[in-house]
VEXZALUM-300011 format. One record per residue (C-alpha): residue number from 1; x, y, z; residue in three letters. Coordinates in nm, 3 decimals. Last residue first. Layout:
VEXZALUM-300011
- i_px_py_pz_aa
- NUM_X_Y_Z_ALA
...
//
This chain:
VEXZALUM-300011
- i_px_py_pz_aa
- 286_-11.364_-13.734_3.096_UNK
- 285_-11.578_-13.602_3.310_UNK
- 284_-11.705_-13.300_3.118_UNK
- 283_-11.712_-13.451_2.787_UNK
- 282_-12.023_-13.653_2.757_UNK
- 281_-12.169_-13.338_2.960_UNK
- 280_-12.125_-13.144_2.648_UNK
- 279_-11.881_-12.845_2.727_UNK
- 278_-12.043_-12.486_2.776_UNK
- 277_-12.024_-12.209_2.501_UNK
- 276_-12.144_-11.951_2.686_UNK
- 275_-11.771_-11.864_2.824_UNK
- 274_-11.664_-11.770_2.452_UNK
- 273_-11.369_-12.063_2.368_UNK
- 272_-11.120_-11.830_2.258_UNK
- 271_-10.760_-11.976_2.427_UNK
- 270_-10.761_-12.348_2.504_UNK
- 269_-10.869_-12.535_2.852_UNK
- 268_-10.625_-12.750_3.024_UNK
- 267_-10.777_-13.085_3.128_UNK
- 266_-10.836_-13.195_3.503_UNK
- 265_-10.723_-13.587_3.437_UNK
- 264_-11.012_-13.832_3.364_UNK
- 263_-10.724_-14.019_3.097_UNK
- 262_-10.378_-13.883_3.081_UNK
- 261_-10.330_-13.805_2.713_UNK
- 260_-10.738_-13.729_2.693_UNK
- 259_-10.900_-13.838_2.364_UNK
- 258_-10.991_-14.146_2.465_UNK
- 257_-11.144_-14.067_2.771_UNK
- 256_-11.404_-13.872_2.531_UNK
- 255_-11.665_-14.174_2.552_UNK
- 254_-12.052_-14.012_2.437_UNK
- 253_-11.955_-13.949_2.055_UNK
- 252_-12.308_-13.958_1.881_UNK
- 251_-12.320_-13.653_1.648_UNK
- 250_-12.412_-13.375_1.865_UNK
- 249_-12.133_-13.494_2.123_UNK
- 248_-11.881_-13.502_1.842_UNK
- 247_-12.012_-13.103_1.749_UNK
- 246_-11.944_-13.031_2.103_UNK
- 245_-11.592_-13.157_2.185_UNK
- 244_-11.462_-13.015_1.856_UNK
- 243_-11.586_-12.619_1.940_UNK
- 242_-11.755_-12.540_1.583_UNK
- 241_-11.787_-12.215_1.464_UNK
- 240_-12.023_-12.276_1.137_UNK
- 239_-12.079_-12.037_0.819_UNK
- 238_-12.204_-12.353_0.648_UNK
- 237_-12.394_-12.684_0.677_UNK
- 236_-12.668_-12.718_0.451_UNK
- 235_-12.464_-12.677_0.093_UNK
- 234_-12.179_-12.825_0.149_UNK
- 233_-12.366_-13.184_0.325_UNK
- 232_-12.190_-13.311_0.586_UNK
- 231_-11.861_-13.547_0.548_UNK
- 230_-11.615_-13.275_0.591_UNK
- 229_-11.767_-13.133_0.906_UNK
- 228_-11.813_-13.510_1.037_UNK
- 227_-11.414_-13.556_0.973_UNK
- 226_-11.330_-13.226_1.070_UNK
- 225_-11.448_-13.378_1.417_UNK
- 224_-11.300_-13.698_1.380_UNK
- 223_-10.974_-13.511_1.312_UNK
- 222_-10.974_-13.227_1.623_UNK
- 221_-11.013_-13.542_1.877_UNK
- 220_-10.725_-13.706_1.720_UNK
- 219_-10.498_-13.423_1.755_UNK
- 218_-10.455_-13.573_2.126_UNK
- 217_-10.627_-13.407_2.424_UNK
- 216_-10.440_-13.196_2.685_UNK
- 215_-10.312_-13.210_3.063_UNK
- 214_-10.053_-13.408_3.002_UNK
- 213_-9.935_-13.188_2.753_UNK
- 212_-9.936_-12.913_2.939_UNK
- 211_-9.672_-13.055_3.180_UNK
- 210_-9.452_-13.195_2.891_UNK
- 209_-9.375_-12.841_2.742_UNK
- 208_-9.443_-12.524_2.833_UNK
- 207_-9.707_-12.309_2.669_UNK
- 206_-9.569_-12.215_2.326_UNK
- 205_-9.286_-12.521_2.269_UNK
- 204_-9.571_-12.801_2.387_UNK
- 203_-9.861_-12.603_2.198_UNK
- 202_-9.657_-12.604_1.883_UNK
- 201_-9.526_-12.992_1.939_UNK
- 200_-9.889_-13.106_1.933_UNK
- 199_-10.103_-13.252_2.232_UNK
- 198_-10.390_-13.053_2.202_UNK
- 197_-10.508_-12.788_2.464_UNK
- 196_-10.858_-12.781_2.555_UNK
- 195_-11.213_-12.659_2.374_UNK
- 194_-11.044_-12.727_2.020_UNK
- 193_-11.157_-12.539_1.697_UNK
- 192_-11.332_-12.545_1.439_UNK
- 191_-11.456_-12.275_1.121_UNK
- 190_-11.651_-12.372_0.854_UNK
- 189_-11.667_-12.228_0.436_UNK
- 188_-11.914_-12.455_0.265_UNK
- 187_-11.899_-12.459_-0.131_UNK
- 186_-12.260_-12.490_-0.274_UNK
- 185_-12.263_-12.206_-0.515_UNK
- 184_-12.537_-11.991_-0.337_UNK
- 183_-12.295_-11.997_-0.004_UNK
- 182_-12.010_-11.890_-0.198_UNK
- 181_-11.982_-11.525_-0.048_UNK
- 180_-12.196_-11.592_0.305_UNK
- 179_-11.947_-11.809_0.390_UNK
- 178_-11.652_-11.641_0.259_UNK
- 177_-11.699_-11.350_0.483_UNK
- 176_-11.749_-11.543_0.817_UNK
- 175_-11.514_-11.820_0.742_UNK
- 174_-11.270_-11.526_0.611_UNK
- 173_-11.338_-11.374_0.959_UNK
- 172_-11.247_-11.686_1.173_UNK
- 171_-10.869_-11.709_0.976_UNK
- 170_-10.859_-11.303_1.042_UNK
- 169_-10.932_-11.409_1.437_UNK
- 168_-10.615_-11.609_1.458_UNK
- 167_-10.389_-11.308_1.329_UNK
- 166_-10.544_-11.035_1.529_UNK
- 165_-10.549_-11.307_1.810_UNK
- 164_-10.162_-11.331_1.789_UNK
- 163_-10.113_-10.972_1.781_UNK
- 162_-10.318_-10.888_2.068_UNK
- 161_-10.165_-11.114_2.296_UNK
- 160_-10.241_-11.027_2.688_UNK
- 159_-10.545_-10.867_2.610_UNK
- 158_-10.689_-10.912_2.328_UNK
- 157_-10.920_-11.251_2.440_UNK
- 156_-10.990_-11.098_2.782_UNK
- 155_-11.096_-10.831_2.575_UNK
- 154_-11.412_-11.067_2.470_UNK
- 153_-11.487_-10.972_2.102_UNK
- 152_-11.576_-11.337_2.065_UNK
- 151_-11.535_-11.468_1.694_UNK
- 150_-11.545_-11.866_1.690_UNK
- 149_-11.198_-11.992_1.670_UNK
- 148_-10.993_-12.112_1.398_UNK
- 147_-10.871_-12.443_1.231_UNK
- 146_-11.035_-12.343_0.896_UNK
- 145_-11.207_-12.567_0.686_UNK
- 144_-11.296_-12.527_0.337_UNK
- 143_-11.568_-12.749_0.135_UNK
- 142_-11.676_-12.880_-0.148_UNK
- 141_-11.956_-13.130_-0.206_UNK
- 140_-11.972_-13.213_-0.603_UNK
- 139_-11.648_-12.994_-0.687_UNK
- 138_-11.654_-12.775_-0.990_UNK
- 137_-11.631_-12.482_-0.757_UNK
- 136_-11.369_-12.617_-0.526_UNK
- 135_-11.135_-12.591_-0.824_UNK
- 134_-11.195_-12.254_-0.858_UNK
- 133_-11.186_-12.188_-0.486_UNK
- 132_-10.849_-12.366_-0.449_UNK
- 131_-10.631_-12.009_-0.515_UNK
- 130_-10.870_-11.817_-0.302_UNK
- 129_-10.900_-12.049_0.019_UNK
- 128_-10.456_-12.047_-0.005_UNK
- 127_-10.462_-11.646_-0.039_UNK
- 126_-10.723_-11.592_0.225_UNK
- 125_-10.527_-11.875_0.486_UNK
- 124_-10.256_-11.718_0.413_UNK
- 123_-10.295_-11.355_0.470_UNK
- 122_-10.470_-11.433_0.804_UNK
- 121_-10.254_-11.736_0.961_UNK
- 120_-9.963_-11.701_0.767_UNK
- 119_-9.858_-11.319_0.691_UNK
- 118_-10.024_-11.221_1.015_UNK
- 117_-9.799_-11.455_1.211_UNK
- 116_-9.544_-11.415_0.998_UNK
- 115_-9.572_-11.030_1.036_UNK
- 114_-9.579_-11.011_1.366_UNK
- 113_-9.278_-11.193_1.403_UNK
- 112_-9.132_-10.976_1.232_UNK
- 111_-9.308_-10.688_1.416_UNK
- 110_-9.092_-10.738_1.751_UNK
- 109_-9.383_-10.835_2.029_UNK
- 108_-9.293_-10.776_2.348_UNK
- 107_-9.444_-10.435_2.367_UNK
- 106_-9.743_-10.535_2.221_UNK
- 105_-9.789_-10.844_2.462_UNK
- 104_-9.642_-11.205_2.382_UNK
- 103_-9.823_-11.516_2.269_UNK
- 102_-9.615_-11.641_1.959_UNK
- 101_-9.837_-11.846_1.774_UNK
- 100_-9.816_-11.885_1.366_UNK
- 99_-10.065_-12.121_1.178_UNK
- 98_-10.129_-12.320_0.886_UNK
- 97_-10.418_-12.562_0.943_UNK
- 96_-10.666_-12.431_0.650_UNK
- 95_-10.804_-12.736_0.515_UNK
- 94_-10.924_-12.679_0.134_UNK
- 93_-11.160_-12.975_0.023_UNK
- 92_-11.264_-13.097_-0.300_UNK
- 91_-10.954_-13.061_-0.560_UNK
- 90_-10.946_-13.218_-0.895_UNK
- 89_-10.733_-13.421_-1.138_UNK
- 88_-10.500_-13.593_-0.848_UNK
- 87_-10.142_-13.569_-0.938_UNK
- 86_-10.139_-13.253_-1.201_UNK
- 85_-10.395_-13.144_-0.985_UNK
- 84_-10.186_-13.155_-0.676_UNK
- 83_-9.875_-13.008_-0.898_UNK
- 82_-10.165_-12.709_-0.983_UNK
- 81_-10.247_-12.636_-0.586_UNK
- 80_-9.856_-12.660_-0.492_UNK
- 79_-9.733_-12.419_-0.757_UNK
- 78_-10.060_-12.169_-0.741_UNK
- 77_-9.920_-12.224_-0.352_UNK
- 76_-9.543_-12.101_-0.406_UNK
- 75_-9.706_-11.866_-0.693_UNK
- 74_-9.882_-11.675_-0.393_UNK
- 73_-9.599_-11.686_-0.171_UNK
- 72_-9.698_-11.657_0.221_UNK
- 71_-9.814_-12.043_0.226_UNK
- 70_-9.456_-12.150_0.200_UNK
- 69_-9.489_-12.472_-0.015_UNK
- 68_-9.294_-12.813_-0.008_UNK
- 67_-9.532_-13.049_-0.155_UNK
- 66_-9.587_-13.387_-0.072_UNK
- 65_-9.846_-13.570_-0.248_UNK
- 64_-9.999_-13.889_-0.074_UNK
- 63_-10.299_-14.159_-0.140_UNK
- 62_-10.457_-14.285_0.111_UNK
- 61_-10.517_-14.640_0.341_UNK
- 60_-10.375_-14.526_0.654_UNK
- 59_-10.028_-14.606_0.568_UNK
- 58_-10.049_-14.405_0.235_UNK
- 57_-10.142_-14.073_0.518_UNK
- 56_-9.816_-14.214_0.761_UNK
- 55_-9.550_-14.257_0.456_UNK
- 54_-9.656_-13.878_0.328_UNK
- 53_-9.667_-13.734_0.642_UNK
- 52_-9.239_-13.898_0.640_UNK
- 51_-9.192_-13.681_0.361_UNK
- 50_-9.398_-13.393_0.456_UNK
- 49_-9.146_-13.354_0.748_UNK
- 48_-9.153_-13.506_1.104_UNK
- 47_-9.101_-13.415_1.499_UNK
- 46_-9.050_-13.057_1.549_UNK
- 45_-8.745_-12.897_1.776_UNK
- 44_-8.478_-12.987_1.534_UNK
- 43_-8.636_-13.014_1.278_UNK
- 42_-8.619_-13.263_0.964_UNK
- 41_-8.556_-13.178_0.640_UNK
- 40_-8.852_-13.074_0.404_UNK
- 39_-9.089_-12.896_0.623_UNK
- 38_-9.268_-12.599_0.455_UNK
- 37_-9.602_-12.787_0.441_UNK
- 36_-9.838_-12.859_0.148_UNK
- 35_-9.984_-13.218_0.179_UNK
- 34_-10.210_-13.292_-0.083_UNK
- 33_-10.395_-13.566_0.043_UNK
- 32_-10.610_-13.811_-0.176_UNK
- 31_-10.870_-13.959_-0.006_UNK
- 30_-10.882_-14.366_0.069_UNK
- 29_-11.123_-14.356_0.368_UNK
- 28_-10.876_-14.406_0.619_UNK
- 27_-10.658_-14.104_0.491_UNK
- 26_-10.946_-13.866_0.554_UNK
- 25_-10.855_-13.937_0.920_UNK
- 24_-10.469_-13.967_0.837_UNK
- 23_-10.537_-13.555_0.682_UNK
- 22_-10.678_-13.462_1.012_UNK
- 21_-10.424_-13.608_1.186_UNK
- 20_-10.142_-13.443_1.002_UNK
- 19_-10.318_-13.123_0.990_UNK
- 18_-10.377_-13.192_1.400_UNK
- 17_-9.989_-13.205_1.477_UNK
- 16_-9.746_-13.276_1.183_UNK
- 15_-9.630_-13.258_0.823_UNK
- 14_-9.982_-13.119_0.761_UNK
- 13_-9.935_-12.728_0.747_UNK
- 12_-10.184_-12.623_0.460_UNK
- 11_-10.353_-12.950_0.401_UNK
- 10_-10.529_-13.006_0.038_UNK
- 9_-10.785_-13.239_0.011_UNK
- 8_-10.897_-13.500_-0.273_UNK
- 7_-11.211_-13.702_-0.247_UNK
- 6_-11.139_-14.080_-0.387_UNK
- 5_-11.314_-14.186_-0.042_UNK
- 4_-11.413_-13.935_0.166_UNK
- 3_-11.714_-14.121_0.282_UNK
- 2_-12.061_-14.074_0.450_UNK
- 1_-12.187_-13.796_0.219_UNK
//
């Protein structure tokens, strides 16, 4: 495939940050976006709600359903995936942005919170894959994406926030499971994920505001690289970790200045990345 066009996605988590960019990217092509996001009224702390998503994706050139949809209720999403076929007819492509952070140590760590993060991240990410996978089954090229790291049983990793990584690491393992599951019917279950910081509201509250952001790369960088994951063939790419930086580099992208908030400035690096995986030399000085 070289287009999206007429494909139709749904976005776990896409009023904002790199689901929102992600789902513009597809946008440009003239996909449908089902935008499933627990953002109705605006935040105080977060820019943007699916309504105003909505206004940026039919901007870009695509076609828009918001739906308001708490990822940890199963008929909350059976709600949002049959109103997007209501709208749209089918459903090709299951993004799996969705995500809790709170990076505190076990004692600091009050189970509530990890619950949601649990509850969203690994819970929610099985629940929303299985609930599209019927769909995705009739689909010519279908695919799911999950915005998680490689797996890298590094302690350094488990460590300081064993809770959160639990949680980000049960996205990875359902790429790992499903993978090798639905790999005979065509559907292609990938994992990515960002070798720096990216510039969203999340990382600003969770590591400390305008300082790390100047230091990161915009969502951008995360959508043209779903964008070539999306756009490959389902049944020859699979069961893939991909670091964004990297899987660009493979497929042409030599200028990464543009990505950069502050241009050539000494970039913050993100959590997971295993030390083996080294940076594309496109990327390192830029």
């Amino acid at each position: 495939m070289t287009s999206l066009k007429n494909k139709t996605l749904f976005v776990s988590g896409a009023s904002r940050g790199i689901g929102l960019a992600i789902a513009k990217r597809a946008a440009e092509d003239g996909a449908n976006i089902i935008l499933a996001a627990k953002t109705a009224e605006p935040h105080p702390k977060l820019p943007g709600t699916i309504y105003t998503a909505a206004e940026e994706i039919v901007e870009a050139g695509g076609q828009a359903l918001p739906v308001i949809c708490d990822i940890r209720d199963e008929e909350n999403v059976r709600k949002a995936v049959n109103e997007g076929l209501d709208k749209f007819g089918a459903i090709d492509i299951c993004v799996n942005n969705a995500s809790a952070i709170q990076l505190t140590g076990t004692l600091q760590t009050d189970m509530k919170r990890y619950d949601l993060m649990n509850q969203i991240n690994s819970r929610g990410t099985f629940l929303v894959s299985k609930v599209c996978l019927p769909h995705l089954l009739k689909s010519e090229n279908p695919h799911i994406l999950n915005l998680s790291p490689p797996l890298d049983m590094d302690p350094k990793w488990f460590g300081p926030h064993v809770a959160y990584t639990m949680a980000k690491f049960g996205m990875s393992l359902c790429v790992l499971g499903m993978a090798e599951e639905f790999k005979e019917e065509g559907v292609a279950v990938n994992a990515l994920w960002p070798r720096t910081a990216v510039a969203t509201a999340a990382i600003k509250n969770a590591l400390g505001g305008d300082s790390v952001m100047n230091i990161s790369r915009s969502p951008e960088i995360m959508a043209d690289a779903a964008y070539v994951i999306l756009t490959k063939n389902s049944r020859e790419f699979t069961g893939n970790f991909c670091i964004d930086d990297n899987l660009l580099a493979e497929n042409g992208v030599t200028d990464f200045s543009k990505y950069a908030q502050v241009p050539f400035s000494e970039l913050a690096p993100d959590f997971f990345v295993p030390d083996e995986i080294e940076a594309p030399e496109a990327a390192k000085n830029s």
